[in-house]
Biopython code that builds the backbone (N, CA, C, O; Angstrom):
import numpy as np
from Bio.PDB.StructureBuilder import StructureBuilder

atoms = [
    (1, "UNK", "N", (217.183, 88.035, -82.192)),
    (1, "UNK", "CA", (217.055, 87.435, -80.876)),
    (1, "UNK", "C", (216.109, 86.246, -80.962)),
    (1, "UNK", "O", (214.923, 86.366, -81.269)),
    (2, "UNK", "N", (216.821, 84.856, -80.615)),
    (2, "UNK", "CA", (215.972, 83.912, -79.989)),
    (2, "UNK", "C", (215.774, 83.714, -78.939)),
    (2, "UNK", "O", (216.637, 84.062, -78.133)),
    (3, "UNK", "N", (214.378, 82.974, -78.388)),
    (3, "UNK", "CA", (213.949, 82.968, -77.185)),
    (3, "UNK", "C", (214.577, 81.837, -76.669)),
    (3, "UNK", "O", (215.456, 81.458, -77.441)),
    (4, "UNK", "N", (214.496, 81.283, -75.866)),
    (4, "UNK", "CA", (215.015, 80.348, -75.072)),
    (4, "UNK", "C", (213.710, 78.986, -75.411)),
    (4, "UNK", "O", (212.494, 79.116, -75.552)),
    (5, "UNK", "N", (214.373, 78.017, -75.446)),
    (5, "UNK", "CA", (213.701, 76.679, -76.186)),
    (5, "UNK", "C", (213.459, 75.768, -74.371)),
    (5, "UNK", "O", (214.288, 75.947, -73.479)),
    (6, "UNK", "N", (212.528, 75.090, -74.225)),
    (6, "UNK", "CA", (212.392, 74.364, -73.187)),
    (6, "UNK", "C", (212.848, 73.610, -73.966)),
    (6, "UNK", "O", (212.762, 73.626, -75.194)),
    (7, "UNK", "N", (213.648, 72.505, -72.918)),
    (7, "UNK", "CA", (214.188, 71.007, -73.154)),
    (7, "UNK", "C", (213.912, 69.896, -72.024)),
    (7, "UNK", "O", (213.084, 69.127, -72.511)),
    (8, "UNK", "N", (214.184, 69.562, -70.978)),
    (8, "UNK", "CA", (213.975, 68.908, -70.294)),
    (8, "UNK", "C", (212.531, 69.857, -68.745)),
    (8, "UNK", "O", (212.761, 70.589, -67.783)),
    (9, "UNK", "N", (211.502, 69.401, -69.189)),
    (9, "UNK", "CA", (210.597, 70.376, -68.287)),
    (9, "UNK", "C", (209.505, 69.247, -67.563)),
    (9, "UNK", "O", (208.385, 68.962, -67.988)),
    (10, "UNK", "N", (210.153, 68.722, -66.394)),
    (10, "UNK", "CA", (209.314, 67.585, -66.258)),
    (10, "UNK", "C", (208.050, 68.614, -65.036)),
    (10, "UNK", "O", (208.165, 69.556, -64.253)),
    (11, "UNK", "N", (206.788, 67.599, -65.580)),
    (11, "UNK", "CA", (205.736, 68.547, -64.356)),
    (11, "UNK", "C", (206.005, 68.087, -62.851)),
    (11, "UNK", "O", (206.622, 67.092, -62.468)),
    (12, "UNK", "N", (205.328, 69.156, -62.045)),
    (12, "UNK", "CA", (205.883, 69.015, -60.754)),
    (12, "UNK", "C", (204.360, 68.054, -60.307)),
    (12, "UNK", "O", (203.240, 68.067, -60.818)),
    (13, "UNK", "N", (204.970, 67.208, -59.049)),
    (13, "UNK", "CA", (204.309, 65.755, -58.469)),
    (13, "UNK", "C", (202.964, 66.483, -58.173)),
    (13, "UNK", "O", (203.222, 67.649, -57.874)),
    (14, "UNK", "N", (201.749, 66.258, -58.147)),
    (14, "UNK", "CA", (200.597, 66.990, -57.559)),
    (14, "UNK", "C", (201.125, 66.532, -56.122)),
    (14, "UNK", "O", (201.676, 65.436, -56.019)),
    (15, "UNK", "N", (200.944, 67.455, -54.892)),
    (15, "UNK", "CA", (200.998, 67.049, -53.516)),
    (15, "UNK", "C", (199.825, 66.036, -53.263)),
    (15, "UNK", "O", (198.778, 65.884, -53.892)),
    (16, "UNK", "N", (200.266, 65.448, -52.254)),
    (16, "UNK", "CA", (199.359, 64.769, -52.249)),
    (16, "UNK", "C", (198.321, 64.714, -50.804)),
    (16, "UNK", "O", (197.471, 63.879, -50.495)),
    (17, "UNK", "N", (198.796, 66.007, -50.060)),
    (17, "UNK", "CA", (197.796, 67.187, -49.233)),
    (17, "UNK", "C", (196.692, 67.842, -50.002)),
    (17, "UNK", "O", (195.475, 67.857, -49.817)),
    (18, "UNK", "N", (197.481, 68.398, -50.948)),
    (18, "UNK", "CA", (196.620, 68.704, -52.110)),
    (18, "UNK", "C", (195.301, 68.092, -52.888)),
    (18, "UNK", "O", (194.210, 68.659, -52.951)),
    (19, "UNK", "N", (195.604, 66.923, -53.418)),
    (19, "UNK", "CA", (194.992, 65.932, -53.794)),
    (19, "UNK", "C", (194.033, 65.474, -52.802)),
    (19, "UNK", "O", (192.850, 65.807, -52.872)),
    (20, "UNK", "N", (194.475, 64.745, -51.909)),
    (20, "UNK", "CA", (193.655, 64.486, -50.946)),
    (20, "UNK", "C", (192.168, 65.605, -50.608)),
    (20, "UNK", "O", (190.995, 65.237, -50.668)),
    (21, "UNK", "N", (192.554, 66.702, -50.334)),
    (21, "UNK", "CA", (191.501, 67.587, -49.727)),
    (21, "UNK", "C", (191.288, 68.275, -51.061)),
    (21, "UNK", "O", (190.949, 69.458, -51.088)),
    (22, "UNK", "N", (191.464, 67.619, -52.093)),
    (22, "UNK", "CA", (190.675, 68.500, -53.491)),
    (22, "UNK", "C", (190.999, 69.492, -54.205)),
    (22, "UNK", "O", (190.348, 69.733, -55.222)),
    (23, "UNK", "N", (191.942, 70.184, -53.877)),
    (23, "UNK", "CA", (192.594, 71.230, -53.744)),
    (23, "UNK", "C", (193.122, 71.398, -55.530)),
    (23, "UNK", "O", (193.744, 70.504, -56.105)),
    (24, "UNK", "N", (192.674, 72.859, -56.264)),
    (24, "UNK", "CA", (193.251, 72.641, -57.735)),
    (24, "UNK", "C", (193.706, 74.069, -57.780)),
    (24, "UNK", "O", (193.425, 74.848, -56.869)),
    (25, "UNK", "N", (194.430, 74.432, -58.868)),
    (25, "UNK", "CA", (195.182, 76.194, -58.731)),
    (25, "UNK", "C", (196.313, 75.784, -60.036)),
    (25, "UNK", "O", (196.861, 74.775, -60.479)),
    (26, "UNK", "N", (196.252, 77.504, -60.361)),
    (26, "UNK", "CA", (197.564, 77.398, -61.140)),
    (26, "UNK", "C", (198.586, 78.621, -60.541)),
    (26, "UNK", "O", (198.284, 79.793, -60.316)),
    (27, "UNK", "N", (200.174, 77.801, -60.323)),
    (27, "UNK", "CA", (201.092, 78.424, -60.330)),
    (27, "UNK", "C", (201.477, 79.269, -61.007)),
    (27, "UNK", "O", (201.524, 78.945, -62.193)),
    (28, "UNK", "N", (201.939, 80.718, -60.677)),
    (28, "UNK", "CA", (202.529, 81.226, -62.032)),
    (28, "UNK", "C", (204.057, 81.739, -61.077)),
    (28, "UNK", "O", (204.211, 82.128, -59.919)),
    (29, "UNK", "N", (205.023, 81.498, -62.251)),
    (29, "UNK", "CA", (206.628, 81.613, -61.596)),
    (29, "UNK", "C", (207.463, 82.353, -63.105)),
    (29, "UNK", "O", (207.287, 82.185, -64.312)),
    (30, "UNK", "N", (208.223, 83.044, -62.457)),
    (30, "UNK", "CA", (208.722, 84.351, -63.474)),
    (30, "UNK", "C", (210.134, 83.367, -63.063)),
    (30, "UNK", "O", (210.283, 82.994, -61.899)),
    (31, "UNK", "N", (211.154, 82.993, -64.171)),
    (31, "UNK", "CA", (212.470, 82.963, -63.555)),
    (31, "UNK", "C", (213.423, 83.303, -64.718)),
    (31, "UNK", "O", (213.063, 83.753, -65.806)),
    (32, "UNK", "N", (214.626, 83.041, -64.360)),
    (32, "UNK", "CA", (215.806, 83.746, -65.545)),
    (32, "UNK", "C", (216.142, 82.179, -65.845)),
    (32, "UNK", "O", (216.145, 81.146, -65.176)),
    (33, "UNK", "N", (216.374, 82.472, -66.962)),
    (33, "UNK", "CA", (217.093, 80.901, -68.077)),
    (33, "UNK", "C", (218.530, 81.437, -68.197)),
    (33, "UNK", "O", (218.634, 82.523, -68.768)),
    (34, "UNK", "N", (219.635, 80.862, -67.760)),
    (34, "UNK", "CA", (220.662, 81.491, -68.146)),
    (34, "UNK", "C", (221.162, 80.716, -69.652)),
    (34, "UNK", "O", (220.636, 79.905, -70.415)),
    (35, "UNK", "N", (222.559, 81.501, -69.602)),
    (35, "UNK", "CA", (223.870, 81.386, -70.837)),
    (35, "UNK", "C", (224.039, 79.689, -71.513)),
    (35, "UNK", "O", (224.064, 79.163, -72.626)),
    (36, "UNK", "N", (224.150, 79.180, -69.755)),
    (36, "UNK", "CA", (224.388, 77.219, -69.973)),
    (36, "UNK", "C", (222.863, 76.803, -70.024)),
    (36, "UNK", "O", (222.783, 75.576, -69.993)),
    (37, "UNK", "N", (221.777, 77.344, -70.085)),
    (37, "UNK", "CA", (220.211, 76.895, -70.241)),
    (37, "UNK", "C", (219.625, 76.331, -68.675)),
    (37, "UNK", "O", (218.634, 75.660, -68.387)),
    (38, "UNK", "N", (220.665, 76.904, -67.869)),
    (38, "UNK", "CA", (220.280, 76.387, -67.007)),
    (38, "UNK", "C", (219.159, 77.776, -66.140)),
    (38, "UNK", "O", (219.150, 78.922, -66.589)),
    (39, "UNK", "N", (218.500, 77.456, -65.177)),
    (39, "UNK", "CA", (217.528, 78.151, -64.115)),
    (39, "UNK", "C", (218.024, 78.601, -63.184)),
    (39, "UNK", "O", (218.712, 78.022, -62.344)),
    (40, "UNK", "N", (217.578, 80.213, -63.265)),
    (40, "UNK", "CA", (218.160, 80.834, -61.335)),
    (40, "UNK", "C", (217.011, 81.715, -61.447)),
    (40, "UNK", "O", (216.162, 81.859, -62.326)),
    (41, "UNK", "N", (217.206, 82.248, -60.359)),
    (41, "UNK", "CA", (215.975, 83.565, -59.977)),
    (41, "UNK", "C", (214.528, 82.910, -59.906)),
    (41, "UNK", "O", (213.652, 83.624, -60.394)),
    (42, "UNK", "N", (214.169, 81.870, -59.469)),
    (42, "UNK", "CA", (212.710, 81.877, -59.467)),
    (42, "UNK", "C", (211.823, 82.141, -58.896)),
    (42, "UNK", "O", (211.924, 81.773, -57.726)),
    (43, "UNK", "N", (210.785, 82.703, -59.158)),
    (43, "UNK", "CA", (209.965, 83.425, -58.180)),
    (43, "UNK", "C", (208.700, 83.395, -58.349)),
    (43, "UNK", "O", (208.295, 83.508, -59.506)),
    (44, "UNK", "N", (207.960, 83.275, -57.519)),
    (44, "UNK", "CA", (206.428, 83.409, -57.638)),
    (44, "UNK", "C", (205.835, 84.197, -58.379)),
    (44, "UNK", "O", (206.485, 85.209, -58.643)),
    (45, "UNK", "N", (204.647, 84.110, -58.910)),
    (45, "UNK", "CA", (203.983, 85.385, -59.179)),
    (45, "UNK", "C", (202.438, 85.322, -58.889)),
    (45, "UNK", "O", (201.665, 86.163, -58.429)),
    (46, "UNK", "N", (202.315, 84.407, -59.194)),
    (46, "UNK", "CA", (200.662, 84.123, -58.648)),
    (46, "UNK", "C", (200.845, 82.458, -58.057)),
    (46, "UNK", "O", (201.385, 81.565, -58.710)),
    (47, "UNK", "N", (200.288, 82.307, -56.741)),
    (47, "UNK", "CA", (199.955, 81.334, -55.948)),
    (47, "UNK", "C", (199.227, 80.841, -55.848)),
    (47, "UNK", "O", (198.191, 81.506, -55.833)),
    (48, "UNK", "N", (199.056, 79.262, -55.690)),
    (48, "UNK", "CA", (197.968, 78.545, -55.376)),
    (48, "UNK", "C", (197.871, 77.714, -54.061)),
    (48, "UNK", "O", (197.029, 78.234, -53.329)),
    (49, "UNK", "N", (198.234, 77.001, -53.701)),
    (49, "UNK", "CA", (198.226, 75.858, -52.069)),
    (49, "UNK", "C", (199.257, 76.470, -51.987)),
    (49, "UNK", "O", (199.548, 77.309, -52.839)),
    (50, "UNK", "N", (200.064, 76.193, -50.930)),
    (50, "UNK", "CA", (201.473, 76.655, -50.431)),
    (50, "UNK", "C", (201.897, 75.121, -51.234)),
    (50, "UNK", "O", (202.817, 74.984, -52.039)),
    (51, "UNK", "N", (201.093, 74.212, -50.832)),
    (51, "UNK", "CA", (202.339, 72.490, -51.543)),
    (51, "UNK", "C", (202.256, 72.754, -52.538)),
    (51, "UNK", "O", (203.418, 72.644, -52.928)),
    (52, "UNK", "N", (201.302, 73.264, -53.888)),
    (52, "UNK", "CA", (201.757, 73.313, -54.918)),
    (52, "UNK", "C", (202.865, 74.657, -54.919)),
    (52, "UNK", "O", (203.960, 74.443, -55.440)),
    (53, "UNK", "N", (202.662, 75.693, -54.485)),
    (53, "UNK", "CA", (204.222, 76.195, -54.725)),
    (53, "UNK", "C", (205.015, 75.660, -54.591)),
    (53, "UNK", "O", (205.845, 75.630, -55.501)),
    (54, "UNK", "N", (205.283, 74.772, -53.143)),
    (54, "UNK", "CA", (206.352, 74.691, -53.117)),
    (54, "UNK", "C", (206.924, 73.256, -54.344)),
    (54, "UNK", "O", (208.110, 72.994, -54.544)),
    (55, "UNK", "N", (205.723, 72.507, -55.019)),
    (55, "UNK", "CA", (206.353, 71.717, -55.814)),
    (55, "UNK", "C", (206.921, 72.071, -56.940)),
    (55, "UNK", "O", (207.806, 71.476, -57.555)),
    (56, "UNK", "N", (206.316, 73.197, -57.233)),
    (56, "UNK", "CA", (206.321, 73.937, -58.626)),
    (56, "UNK", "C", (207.857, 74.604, -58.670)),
    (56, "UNK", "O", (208.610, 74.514, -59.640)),
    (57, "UNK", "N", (208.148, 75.264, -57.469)),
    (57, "UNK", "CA", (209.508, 75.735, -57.483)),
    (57, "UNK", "C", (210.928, 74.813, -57.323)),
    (57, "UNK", "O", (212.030, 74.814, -57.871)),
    (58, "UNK", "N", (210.050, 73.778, -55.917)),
    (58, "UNK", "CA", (211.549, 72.511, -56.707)),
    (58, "UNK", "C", (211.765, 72.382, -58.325)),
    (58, "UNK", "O", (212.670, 72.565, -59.139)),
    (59, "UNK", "N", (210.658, 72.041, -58.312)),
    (59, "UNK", "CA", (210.726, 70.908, -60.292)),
    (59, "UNK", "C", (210.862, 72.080, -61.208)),
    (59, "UNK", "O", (210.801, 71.546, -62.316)),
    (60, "UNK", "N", (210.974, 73.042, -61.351)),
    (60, "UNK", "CA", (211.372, 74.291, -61.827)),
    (60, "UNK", "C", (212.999, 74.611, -62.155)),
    (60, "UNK", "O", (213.574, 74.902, -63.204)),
    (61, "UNK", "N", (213.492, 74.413, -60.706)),
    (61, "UNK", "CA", (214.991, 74.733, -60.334)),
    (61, "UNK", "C", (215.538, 74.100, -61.262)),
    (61, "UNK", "O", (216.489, 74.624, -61.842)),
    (62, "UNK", "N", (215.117, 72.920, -61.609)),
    (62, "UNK", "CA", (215.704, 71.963, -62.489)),
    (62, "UNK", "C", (215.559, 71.986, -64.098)),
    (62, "UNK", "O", (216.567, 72.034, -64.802)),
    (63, "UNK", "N", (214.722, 71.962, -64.451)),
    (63, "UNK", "CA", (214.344, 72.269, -65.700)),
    (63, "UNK", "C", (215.658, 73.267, -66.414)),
    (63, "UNK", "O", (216.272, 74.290, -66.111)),
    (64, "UNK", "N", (215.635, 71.949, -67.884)),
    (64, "UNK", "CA", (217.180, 72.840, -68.428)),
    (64, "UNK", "C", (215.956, 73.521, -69.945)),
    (64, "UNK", "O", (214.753, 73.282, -70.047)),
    (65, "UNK", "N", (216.727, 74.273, -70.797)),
    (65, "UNK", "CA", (216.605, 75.151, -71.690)),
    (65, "UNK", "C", (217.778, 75.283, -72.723)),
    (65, "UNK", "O", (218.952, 75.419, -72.377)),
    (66, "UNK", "N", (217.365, 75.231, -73.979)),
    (66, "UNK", "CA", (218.319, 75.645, -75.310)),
    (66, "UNK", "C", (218.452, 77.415, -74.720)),
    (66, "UNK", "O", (217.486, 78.171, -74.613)),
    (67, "UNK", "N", (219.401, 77.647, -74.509)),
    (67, "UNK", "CA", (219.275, 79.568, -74.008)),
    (67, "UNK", "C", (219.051, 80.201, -75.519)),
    (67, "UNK", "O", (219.299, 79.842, -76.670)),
    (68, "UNK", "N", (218.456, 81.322, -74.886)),
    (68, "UNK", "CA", (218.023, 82.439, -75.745)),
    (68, "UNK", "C", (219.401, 83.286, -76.448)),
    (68, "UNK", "O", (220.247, 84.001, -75.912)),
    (69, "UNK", "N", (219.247, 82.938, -77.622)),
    (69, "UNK", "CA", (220.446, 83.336, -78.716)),
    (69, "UNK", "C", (219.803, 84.604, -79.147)),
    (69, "UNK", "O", (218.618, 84.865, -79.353)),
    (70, "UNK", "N", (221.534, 85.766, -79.285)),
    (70, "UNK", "CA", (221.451, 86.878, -79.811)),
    (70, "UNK", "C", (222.502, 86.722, -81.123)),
    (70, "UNK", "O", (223.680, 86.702, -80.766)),
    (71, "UNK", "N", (222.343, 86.638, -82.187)),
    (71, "UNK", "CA", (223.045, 85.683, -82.889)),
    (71, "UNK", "C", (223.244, 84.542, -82.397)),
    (71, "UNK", "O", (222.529, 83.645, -81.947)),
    (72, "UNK", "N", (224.836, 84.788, -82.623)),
    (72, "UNK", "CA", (225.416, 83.517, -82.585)),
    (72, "UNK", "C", (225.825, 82.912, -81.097)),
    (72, "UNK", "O", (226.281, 81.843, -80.691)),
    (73, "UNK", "N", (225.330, 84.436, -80.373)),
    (73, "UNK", "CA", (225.919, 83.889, -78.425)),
    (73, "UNK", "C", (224.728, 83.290, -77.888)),
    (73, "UNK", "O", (223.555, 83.310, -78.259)),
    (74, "UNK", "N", (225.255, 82.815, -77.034)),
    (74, "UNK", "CA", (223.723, 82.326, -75.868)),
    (74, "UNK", "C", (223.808, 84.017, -75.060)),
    (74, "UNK", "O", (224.770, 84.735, -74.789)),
    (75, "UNK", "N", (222.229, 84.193, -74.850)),
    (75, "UNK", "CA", (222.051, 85.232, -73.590)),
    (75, "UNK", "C", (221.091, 84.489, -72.375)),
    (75, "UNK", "O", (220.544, 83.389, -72.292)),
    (76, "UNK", "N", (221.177, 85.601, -71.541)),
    (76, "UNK", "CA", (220.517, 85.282, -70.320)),
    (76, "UNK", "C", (218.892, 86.125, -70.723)),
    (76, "UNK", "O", (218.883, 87.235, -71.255)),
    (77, "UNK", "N", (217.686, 85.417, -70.383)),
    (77, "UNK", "CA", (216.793, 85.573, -70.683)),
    (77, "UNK", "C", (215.274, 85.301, -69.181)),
    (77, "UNK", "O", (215.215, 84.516, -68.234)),
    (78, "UNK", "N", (214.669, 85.989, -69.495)),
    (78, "UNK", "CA", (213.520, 85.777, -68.495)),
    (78, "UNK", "C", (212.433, 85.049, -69.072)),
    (78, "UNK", "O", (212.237, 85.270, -70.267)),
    (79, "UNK", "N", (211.579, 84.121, -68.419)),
    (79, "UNK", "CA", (211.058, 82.980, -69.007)),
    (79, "UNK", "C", (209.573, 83.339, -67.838)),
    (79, "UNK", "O", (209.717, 84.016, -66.820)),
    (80, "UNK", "N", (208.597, 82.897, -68.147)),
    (80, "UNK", "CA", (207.451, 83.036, -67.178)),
    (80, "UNK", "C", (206.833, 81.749, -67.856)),
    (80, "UNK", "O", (206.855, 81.410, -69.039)),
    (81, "UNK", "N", (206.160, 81.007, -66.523)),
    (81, "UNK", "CA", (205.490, 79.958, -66.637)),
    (81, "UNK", "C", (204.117, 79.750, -65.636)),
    (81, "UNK", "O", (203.937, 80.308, -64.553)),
    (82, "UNK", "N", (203.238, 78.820, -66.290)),
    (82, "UNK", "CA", (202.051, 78.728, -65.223)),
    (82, "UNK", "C", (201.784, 77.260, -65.413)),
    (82, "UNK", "O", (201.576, 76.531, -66.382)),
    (83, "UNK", "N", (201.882, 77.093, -63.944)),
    (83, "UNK", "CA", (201.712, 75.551, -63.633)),
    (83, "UNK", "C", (200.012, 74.835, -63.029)),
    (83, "UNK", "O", (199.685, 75.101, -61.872)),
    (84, "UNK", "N", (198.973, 73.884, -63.988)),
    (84, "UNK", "CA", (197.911, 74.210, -63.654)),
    (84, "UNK", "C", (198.172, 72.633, -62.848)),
    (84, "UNK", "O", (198.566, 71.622, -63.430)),
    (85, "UNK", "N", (197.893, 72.721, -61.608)),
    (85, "UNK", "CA", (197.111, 71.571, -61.173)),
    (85, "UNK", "C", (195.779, 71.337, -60.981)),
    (85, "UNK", "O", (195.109, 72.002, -60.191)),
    (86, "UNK", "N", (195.285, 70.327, -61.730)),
    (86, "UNK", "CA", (194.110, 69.805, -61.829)),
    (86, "UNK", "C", (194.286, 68.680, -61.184)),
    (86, "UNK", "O", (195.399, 68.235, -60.904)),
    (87, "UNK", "N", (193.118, 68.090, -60.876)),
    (87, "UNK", "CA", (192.429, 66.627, -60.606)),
    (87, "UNK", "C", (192.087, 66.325, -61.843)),
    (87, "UNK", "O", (191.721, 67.051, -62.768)),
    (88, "UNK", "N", (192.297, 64.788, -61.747)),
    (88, "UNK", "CA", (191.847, 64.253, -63.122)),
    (88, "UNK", "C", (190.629, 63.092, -62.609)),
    (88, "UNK", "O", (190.013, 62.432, -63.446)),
]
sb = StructureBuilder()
sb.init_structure("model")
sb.init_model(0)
sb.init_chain("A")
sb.init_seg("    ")
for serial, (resi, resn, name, xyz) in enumerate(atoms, 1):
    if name == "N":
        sb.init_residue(resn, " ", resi, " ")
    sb.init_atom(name, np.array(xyz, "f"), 0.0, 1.0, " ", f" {name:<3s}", serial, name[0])
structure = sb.get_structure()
């Protein structure tokens, strides 16, 4: 069994509610990588602002993946990620 490879994983926009009033946190989001590498099921798991969730879960949806090979097939696989927004 291989895991599933990130490929296209662009970061999500800092809000800029967020930014403004200082605001820093990390997202954490559990989702499934499917067969075509593509994203379904995503879900929270630990929260930070409500705007950074909600940026974290757009720019998420999108994000493609090499899928997780059992041999020679693609499988469907669960992927967990944590998204830190900082100020720089």
């Amino acid at each position: 069994m291989k895991h599933a490879i990130p490929l296209n994983t662009p970061e999500p926009m800092y809000p800029k509610s967020a930014s403004e009033n200082g605001l820093t946190g990390d997202t954490t989001v559990a989702m499934t990588v499917l067969a075509d590498g593509s994203v379904s099921d995503v879900q929270l798991i630990g929260t930070a602002a409500r705007s950074m969730d909600e940026a974290t879960l757009r720019t998420l949806k999108g994000w493609k993946f090499k899928p997780a090979m059992c041999g020679a097939d693609p499988v469907i696989s669960d992927f967990e990620v944590i998204v830190s927004f900082r100020l720089r």
